[in-house]
C-alpha positions in Angstrom: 61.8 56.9 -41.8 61.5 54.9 -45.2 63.3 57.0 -47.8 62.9 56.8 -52.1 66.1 54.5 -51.8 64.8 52.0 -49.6 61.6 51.5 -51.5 63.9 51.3 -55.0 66.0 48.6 -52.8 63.0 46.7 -51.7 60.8 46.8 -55.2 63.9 45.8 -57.0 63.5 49.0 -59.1 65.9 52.1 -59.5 64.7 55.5 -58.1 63.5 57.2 -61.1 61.2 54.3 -61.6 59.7 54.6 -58.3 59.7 58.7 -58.7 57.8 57.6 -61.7 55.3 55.9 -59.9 54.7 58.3 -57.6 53.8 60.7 -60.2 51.7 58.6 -61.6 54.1 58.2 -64.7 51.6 55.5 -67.1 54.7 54.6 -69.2 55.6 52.7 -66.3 54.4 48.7 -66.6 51.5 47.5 -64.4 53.4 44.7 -62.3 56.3 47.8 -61.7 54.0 50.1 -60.3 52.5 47.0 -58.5 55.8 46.2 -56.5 56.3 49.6 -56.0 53.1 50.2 -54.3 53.4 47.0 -52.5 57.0 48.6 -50.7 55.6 52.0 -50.3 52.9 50.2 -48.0 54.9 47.6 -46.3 57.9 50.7 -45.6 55.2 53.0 -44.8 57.2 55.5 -47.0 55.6 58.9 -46.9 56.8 61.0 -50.4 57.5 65.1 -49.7 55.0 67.1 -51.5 57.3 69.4 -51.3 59.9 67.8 -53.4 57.4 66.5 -56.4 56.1 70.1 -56.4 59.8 71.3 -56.7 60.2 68.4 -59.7 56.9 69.0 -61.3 57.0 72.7 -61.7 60.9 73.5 -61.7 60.3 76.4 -59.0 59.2 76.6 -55.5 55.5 76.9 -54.8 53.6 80.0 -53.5 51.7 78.8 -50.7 50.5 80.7 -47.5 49.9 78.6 -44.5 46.4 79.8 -42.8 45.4 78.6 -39.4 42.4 79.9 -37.6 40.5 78.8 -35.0 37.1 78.5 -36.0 35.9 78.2 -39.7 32.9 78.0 -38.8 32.2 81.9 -37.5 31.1 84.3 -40.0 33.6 86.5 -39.1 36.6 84.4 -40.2 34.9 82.8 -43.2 35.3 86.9 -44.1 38.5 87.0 -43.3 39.4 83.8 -45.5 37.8 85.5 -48.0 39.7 88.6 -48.2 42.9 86.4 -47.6 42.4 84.3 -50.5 41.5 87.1 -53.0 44.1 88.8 -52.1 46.7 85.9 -52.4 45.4 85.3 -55.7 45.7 88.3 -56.8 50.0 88.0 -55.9 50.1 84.2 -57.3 49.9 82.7 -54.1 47.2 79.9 -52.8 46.3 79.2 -49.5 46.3 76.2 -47.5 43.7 76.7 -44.7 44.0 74.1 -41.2 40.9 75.0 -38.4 42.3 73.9 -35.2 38.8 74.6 -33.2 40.2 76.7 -30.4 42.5 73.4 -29.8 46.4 73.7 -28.7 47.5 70.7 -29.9 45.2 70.7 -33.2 47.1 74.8 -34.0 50.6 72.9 -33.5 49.3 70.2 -36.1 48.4 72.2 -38.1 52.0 74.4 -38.1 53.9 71.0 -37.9 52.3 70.3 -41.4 52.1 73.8 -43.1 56.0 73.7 -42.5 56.1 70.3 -44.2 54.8 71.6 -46.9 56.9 74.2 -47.2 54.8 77.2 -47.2 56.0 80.3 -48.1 54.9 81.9 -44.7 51.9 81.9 -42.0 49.1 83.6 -41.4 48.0 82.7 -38.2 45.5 83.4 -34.7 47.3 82.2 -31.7 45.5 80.2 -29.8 46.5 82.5 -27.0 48.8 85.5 -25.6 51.5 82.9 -24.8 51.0 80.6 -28.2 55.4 79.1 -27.8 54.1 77.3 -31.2 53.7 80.7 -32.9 56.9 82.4 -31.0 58.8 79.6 -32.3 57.7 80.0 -36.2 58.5 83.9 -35.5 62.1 83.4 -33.7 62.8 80.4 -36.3 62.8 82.8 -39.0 59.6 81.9 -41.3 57.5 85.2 -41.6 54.3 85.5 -39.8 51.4 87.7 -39.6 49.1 87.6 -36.9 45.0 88.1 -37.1 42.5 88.8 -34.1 45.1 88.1 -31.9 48.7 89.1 -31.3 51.0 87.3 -28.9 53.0 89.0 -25.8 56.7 90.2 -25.7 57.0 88.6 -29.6 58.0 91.3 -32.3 55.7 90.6 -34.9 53.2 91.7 -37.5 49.4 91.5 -36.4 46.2 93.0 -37.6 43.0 93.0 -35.3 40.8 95.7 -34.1 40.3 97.2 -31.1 38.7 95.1 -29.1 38.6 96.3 -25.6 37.4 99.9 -26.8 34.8 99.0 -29.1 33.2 96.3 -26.2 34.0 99.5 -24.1 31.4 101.8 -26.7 28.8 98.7 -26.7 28.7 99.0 -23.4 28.5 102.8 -22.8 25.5 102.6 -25.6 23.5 100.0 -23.0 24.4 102.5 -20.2 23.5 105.4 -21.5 20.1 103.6 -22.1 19.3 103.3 -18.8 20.7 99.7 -18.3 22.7 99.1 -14.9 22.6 95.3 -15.1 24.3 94.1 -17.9 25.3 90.7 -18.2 28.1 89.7 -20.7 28.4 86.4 -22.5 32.3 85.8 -22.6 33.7 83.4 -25.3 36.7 80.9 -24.1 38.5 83.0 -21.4 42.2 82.5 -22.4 41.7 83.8 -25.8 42.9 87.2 -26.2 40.1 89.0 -27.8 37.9 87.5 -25.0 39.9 89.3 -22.3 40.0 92.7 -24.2 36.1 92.7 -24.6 35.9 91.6 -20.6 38.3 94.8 -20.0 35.8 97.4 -22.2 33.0 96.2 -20.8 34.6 96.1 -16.7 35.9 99.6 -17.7 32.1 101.3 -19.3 31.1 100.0 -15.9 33.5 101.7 -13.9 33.9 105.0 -15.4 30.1 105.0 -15.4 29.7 104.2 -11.5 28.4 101.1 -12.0 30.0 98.2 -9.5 31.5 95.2 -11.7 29.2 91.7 -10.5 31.0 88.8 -11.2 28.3 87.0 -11.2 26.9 89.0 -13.9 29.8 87.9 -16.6 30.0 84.4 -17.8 33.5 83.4 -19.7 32.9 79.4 -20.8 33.8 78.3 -24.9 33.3 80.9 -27.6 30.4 78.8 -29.5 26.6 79.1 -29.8 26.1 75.9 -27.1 27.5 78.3 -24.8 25.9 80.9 -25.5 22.9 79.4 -25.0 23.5 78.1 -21.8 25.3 81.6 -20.2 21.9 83.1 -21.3 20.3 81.0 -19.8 21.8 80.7 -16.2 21.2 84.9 -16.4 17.4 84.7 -16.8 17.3 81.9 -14.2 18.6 84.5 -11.9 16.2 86.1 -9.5 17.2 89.4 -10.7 18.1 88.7 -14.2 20.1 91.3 -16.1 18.2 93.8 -18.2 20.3 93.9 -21.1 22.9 91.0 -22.6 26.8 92.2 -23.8 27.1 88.7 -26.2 31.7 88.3 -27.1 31.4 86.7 -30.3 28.2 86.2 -33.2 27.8 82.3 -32.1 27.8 83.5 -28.7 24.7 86.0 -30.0 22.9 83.2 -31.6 23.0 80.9 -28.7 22.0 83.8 -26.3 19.1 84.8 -29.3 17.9 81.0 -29.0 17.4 81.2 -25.4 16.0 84.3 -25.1 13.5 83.0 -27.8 12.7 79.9 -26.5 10.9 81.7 -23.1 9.1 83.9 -25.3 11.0 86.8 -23.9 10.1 89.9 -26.3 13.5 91.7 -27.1 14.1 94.6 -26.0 11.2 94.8 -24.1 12.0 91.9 -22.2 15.5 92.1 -22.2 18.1 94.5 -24.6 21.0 92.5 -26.8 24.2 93.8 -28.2 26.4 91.4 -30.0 30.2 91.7 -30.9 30.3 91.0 -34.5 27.8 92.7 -36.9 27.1 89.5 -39.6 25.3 90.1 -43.0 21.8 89.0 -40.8 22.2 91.1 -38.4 19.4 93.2 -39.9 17.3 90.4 -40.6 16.3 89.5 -37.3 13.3 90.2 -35.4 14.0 93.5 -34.0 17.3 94.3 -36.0 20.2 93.4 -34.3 23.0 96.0 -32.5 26.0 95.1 -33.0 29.8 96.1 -33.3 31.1 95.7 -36.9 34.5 94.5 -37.3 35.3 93.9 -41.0 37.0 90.6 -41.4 37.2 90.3 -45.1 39.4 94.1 -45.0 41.7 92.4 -41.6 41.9 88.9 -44.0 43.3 91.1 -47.0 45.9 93.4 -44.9 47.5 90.5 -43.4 48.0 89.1 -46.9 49.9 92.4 -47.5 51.7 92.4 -44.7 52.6 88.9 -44.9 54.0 89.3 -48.6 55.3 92.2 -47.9 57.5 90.7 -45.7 58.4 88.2 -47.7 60.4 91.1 -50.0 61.4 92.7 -47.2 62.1 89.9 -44.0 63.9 93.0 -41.4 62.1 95.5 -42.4 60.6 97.1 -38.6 57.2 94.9 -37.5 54.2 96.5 -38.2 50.5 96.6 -36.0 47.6 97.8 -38.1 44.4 98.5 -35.2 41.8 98.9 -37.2 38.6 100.5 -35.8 35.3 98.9 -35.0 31.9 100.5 -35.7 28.9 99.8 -33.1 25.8 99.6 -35.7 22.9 101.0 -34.0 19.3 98.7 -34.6 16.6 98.1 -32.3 17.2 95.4 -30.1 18.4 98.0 -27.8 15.1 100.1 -28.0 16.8 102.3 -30.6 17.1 102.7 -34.2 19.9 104.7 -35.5 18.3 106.9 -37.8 21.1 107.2 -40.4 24.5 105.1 -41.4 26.4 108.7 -40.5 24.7 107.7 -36.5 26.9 104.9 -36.5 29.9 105.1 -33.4 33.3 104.0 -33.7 
């Protein structure tokens, strides 16, 4: 790769002048910064960021490398949220890269966080067995993990408990009277996707109630999906009478489905979502759902993270946070105070 020497060498110019011109210098003559331009483009020379933020402010940066699979959920446009605030509140800024439940996109994404030269990650595996992630951790930048932690890899992580709040969702439908319950699983290698799949196989069980494969549905963890899951249930012959929806995208799909055959809910069919977003209790009846607060996981990581920073072998923590099921009425029940509410 083209360094500032050989762009000095071919513009005819010493390196401070083309430093200059990189940084936009305007004492610089217009024919210099010309020929400097013109061997920046023909070298295909690449400056570090890095270094003119080292030159320009005479310190290192605080930056926090954020990558997240989805900016597009609710749920982690929370979590940025409380990431960002509080960063801000420590001096830091975030730089934010949405790999879209994509492998290669997440090791982008890394490769140029660490080009930058953040400070440390902040990050969602793309799955239990993310080697992009174990190789930040074992390479010595400090890492927090969100939603998802990573197996055998001692490091900091902040999620909820997944499989036992799925596992209460469920046990609500049961208790109802459902015995058919059809679940609408996001993208089946992500983590949280399996630990929703195990509270909902293990409601079942403990309940009596025979696991039917063909009553769970694991394809992406977007509201295409969950449009289409919902919709190969109803087609069934003996549709389920109550839907168990992994993600809120997953619950809009399924809601648009459901909708679109005039089905009345819960009448019709019963609907609990995982993930309780701010319109949850505008729909038409309320929605149920499990309440995971994303802004409070966004802001704990940030701790954690910084915290490490001070102290970088000090003994990895997990913070489990609990998950609320919020009881509306697309079950056929409405909780009849905020104290009703199960964890």
């Amino acid at each position: 790769m083209a360094n500032l020497k050989d762009v000095a060498k071919r513009a005819g110019v010493s390196t401070a002048t083309v430093s200059r011109v990189i940084n936009g210098d305007s004492r610089v003559q217009m024919d210099t910064q010309h020929k400097v331009q013109k061997a920046i483009k023909e070298l295909n020379y690449r400056p570090s960021r890095v270094a003119q933020r080292l030159r320009s402010k005479g310190k290192e940066s605080k930056l926090i490398g954020l990558v997240l699979p989805d900016i597009e959920n609710p749920f982690y446009v929370d979590m940025v949220k409380g990431i960002e605030l509080a960063a801000y509140n420590k001096g830091y800024s975030v730089i934010i890269g949405n790999f879209s439940q994509n492998k290669a996109r997440s090791e982008m994404y890394i490769d140029i966080l660490k080009a930058e030269g953040v400070n440390g990650f902040i990050v969602a595996p793309v799955n239990n067995d993310d080697q992009k992630v174990t190789e930040l951790v074992k390479s010595g930048y400090q890492v927090t993990c969100v939603d998802r932690d990573i197996a055998g890899v001692e490091v900091d992580v902040v999620k909820v408990n997944n499989e036992e709040a799925a596992y209460g969702a469920i046990k609500h439908l049961i208790d109802l009277g459902h015995r058919r319950i059809g679940h609408v699983g996001g993208q089946w290698d992500i983590p949280t996707t399996k630990a929703r799949l195990a509270g909902y196989k293990r409601a079942l069980l403990e309940s009596g109630i025979p696991v039917e494969e063909d009553l769970i549905i694991t394809r992406s963890s977007d509201f295409q999906s969950g449009v289409e899951s919902t919709n190969t249930f109803l087609d069934m012959e003996h549709p389920p009478t109550a839907l168990f929806t992994g993600n809120n995208l997953l619950t809009l799909g399924a809601l648009r489905a459901i909708h679109a055959r005039e089905l009345h809910i819960p009448k019709d069919i019963a609907i609990v979502g995982f993930d309780d977003m701010y319109w949850s209790e505008s729909l038409n009846p309320p929605l149920t759902a499990v309440h995971q607060d994303g802004f409070e996981i966004g802001r704990r990581a940030t701790e954690l993270l910084l915290n490490r920073m001070v102290e970088p072998d000090r003994p990895c923590i997990k913070v489990i946070m609990d998950a609320k099921l919020k009881i509306r009425k697309s079950c056929g029940t409405e909780s009849p105070s905020a104290a009703n509410d199960q964890s």
